[in-house]
N, C-alpha and C positions, 0 to 999 in steps of 0.2 A: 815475575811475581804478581803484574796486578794488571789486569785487560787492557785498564783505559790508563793514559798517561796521568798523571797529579800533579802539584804543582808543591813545592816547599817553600814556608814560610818565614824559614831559616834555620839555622845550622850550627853547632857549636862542637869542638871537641870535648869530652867527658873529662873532668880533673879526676884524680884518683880518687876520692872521697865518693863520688860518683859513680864511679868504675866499683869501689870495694862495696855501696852500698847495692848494686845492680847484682853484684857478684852474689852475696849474701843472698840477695832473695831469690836467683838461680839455684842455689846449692838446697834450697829447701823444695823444690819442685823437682830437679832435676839428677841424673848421676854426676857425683860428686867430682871423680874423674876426668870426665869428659868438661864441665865447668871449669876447673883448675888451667886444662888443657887451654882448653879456648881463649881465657884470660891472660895464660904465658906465653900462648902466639903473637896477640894484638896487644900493640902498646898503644896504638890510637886510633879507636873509636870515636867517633862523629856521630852527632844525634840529630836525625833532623825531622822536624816536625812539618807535618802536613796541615796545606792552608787549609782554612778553614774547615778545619778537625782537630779532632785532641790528639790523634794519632800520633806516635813518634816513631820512627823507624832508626837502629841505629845499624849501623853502615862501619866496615872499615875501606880503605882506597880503593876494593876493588868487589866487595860483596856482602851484601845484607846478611847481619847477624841476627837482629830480633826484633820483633815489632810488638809495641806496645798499645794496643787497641784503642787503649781508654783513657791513656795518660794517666791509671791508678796502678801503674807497677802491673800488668796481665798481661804479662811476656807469654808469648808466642815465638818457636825458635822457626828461620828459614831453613830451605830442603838443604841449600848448603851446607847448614850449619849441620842440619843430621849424618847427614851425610858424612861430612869431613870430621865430626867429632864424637864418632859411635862408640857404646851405646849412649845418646845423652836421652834416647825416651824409648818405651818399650814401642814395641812394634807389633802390626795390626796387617797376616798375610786377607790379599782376596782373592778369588778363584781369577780362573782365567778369562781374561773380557770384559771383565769389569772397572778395568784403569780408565776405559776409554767413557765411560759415564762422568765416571768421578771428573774427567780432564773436561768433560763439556755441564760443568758446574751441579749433578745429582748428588744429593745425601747419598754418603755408604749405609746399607743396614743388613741387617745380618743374614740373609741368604748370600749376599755378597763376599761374607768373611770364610775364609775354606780352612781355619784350624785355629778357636778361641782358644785351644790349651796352650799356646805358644805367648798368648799374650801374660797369661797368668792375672791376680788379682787386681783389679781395677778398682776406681770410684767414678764417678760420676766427674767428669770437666779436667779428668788427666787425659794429659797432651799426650799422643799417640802419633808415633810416625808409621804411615799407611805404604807398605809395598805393595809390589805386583808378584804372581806368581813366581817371576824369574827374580824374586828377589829385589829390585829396582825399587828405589825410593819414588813413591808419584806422588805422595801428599805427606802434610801435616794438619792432624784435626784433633777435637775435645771428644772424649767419649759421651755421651749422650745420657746413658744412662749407669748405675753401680752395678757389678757383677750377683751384690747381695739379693 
């Protein structure tokens, strides 16, 4: 998930109050399904926060579930999570050869995309899980700009 190692600042398991208020603001960004799913798998969630950052990563025993950028609630789901709890974001196909940009850190832009009608109506800063040709989940990113 991240090049260079980090260090954490500490750690605490989520009380359900926690869990139902995270839950909630999932259910307004995300498919409702796929959130419900996620929450009746893990009973405990761990949140741990990165030194010297606001950063919060929350974590179950064995895989990152979401990371919180900015410590203001701006959840970002991992590839895991897309992955294992589909659909929870729409999806963003690119032509062929172009994963390998995206994996050595380039912006995706639009000669790279090989069918927007797939993706359907967007806005501006909705989370996009990014495939490859063969279908393969290689990223999760903010759309950039509105379809409008």
């Amino acid at each position: 998930m991240f090049k260079k190692p980090f260090k954490t600042a500490g750690q605490n398991q989520l009380s359900g109050k926690d869990k139902k208020s995270i839950k909630n603001k999932l259910l307004t960004i995300f498919d409702h399904e796929s959130v419900e799913k996620l929450f009746s798998t893990y009973d405990k969630i761990i949140c741990n926060k990165v030194s010297g950052a606001k950063m919060l990563i929350y974590v179950t025993d064995e895989y990152p579930l979401i990371v919180d950028g900015t410590g203001k609630e701006d959840f970002f789901p991992s590839i895991y999570v897309c992955s294992a709890f589909e659909p929870l974001t729409k999806s963003l196909y690119v032509n062929e050869g172009v994963e390998g940009y995206i994996f050595n850190g380039a912006n995706l832009m639009w000669p790279g995309v090989s069918d927007l009608s797939k993706l359907g109506n967007f806005k501006k800063d909705d989370i996009v899980t990014i495939r490859s040709s063969t279908n393969e989940i290689v990223g999760v990113g903010a759309m950039g700009c509105s379809l409008d």
